[in-house]
Steps between C-alpha positions, in 0.01 A plus 500: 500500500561787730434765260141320399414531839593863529375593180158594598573699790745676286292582154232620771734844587568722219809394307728813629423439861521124372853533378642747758410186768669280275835698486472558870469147576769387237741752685403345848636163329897369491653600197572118351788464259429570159506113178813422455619469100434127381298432171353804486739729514560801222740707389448884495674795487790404650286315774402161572109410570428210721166446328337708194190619751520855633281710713380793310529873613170599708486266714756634711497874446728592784789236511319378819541079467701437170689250713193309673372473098824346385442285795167378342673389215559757243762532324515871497306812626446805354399752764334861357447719370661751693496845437739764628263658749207295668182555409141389559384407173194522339158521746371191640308245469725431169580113510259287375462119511302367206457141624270381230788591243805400755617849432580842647454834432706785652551842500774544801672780334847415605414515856876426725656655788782680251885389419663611835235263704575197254888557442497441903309204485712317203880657630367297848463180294752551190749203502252212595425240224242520274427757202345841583359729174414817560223673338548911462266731408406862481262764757179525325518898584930499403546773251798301350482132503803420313667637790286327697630173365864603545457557866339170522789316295754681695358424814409124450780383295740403753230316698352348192550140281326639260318826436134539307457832303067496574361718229181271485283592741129629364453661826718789522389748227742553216737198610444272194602799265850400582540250275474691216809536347633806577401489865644128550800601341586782701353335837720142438813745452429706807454165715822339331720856610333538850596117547875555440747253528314213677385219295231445610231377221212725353189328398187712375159387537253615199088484468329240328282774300731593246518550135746305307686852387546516867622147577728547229637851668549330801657159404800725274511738830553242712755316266694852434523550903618143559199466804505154631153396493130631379274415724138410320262608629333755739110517548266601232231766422345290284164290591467170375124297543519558942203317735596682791297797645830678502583489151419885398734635774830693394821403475737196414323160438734182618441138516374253333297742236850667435678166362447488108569878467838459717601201286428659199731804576763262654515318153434867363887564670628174430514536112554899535818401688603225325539290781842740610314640800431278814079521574306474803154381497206682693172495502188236581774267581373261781587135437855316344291448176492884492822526594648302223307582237636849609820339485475295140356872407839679541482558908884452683257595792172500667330740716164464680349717733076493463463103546662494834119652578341221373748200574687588788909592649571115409471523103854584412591172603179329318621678196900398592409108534277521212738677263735259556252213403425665193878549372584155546160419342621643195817382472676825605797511770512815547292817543766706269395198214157551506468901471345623222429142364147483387 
């Protein structure tokens, strides 16, 4: 009810300005304590979700309030990306609300205060409840990025639950050609060294505009390196049918426009992997019927990011309560039971 009310006032500012007030204010608010497990809980990489529902990297670029948003009910956060050193990203304006099409287009360019300013941030909070990702990336003017991604890996792992290999952003030039073969390859075994002997799990997020030679590469890669999780999918560069004035900007389309090609590639990885790699689920995801159809798909996970714009800080728990509805509506006990059942 709050967030109708506000909503106005709020799509009247521009939506960087918009969501800079937003993470101020959600800082100037008590942490909360993050769901407990109960029916909803999952299994991952060594680590126990209390609910499928995650907060995707973006939102949080700077590891600012990862507690206050497990406080609002998610299950996990993924805070990111993060690059070694800070940088401004791309110029503004460069986010873009298309409200006709409940999406967003960006073109932030991996804009963050750099690894030192975050590693504080998280090593002040590391020990508290609740599971942190962290999202690493590379400088958009690094002459090496593999090595960029080692520093990252070395620096984050200890303060990490998990850590996200990002090699899917369209806005920093040259990026996506990582997942080629050769390139992934050699980046996945750089991160895996730099991370040394912690455990801590590697997931890689991929682009939903890929060929299937290339989802192929990647699903065997990813097998090969024992990652934990793929995480499917980034923002696209494609254009579907768009009613917003908006719609011809450049850079990464999310939302609701975004959620037959992510749920293509996520079944795309499900039968490339055979079902032996753990998924997560992102993209135009912004109701429990989304969520579990992401789910039945192949999805151990959910992330969601863009329809917090549209629906408010409360929808993680919408989607929670209504998640749990639909399991028991079809007969399943378990979110584990259900993956990958369609």
């Amino acid at each position: 009810m709050l967030f109708k009310l506000l909503r106005a006032p709020v799509f009247a500012l521009d939506p960087e300005t918009a969501h800079g007030l937003t993470v101020a204010g959600l800082k100037a608010l008590p942490a909360g304590n993050p769901p407990e497990p109960g029916p909803l809980a999952v299994e991952l990489a060594g680590l126990r979700f209390a609910n499928p529902i995650g907060l995707a990297a973006g939102f949080d670029k700077n590891a600012e309030v990862p507690d206050t948003m497990l406080g609002l009910g998610f299950g996990h956060v993924e805070v990111g990306s993060i690059t070694p050193l800070p940088q401004a990203g791309n110029p503004r304006p460069r986010l873009f609300r298309l409200v006709e099409d409940r999406a967003v287009i960006n073109r932030m360019g991996f804009n963050n205060e750099g690894g030192e300013a975050a590693a504080a941030r998280l090593a002040r909070r590391h020990g508290r409840g609740g599971i942190v990702g962290i999202n690493i990336g590379a400088n958009k003017d690094s002459e090496d990025r593999i090595a960029d991604y080692a520093t990252m890996a070395r620096l984050m792992a200890p303060l990490a639950d998990y850590l996200t290999v990002n090699i899917s952003s369209p806005n920093t030039p040259g990026l996506r050609a990582l997942q080629d073969e050769a390139s992934l390859t050699a980046l996945l075994d750089a991160v895996i060294e730099a991370k040394g002997a912690s455990a801590v799990p590697i997931f890689l997020k991929v682009a939903p505009d890929l060929q299937p030679g290339d989802i192929d590469a990647i699903a065997r890669i990813a097998l090969d390196r024992h990652l934990a999780a793929l995480i499917v999918s980034n923002t696209t560069i494609a254009r579907p049918a768009l009613g917003s004035v908006h719609r011809d900007e450049t850079g990464g389309l999310s939302g609701a426009p975004l959620k037959p090609l992510a749920l293509e590639r996520l079944r795309d990885f499900r039968k490339a992997t055979g079902g032996r790699l753990p998924l997560v689920g992102v993209g135009g995801i912004a109701s429990a019927e989304d969520a579990w159809e992401r789910i039945r798909a192949g999805a151990s996970l959910v992330q969601l990011y863009s329809a917090m714009v549209y629906e408010g800080p409360g929808l993680a728990r919408r989607i929670a309560s209504g998640l749990e509805r639909l399991m028991r509506r079809d007969g399943f006990s378990s979110i584990a039971e259900a993956i990958g059942s369609e």
